[in-house]
C-alpha positions in Angstrom: 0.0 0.0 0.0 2.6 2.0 0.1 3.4 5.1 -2.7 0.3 4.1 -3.8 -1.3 7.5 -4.9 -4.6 8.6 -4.5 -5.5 7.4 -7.7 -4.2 3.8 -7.1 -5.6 3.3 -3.9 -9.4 4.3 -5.7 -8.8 1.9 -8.7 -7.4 -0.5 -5.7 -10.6 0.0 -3.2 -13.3 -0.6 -6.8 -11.4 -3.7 -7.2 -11.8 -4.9 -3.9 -15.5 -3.7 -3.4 -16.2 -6.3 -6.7 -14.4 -8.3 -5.5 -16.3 -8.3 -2.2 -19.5 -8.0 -3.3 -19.1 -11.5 -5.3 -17.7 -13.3 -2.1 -20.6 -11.9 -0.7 -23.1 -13.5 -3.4 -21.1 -16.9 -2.6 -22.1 -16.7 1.2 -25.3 -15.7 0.4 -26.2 -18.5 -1.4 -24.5 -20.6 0.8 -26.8 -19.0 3.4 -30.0 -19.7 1.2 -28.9 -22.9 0.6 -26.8 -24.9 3.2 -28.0 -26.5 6.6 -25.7 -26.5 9.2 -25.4 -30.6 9.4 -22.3 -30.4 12.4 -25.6 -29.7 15.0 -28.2 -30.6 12.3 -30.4 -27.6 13.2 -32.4 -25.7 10.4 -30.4 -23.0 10.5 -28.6 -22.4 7.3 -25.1 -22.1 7.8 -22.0 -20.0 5.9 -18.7 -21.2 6.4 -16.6 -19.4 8.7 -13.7 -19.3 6.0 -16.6 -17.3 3.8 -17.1 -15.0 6.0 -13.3 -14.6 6.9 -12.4 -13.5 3.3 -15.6 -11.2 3.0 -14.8 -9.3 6.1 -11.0 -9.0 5.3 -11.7 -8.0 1.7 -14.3 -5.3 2.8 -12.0 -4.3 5.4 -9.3 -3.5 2.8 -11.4 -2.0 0.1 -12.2 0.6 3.0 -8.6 1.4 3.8 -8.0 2.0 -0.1 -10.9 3.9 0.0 -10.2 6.3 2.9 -7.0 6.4 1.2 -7.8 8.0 -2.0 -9.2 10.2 -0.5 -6.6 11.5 0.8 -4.7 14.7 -0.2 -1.4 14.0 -2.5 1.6 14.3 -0.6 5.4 15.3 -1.8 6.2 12.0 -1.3 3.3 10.5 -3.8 3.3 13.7 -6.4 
């Protein structure tokens, strides 16, 4: 992430968003779809390792975000 300009880190934080958003259709399906047969209740379940990659992936499309939005610095002009 770093000398990543403003610029970078917005083309950077799209990316991730996609990319979130379609980890986010896999767990929802799985969510729609999947019974959680380790206690064999009704409850659909999403695998934990789902749910891992979603949160870290949003997490970092947010830092890239905040990022470009951030004012250019000597170091990055």
């Amino acid at each position: 992430m770093a000398g990543m300009t403003p610029d970078q880190h917005a083309v950077r934080a799209a990316e991730l968003a996609a990319e979130a958003e379609r980890l986010y259709q896999i767990c929802l399906v799985d969510y729609q779809t999947n019974i959680n047969e380790d206690d064999h209740s009704d409850e659909p379940h999403v695998p934990s390792a789902d749910l891992a990659m979603l949160t870290a992936t949003t997490q970092l499309a947010q830092v890239h975000a905040t990022l470009s939005l951030r004012a250019p610095t000597a170091a990055n002009a």
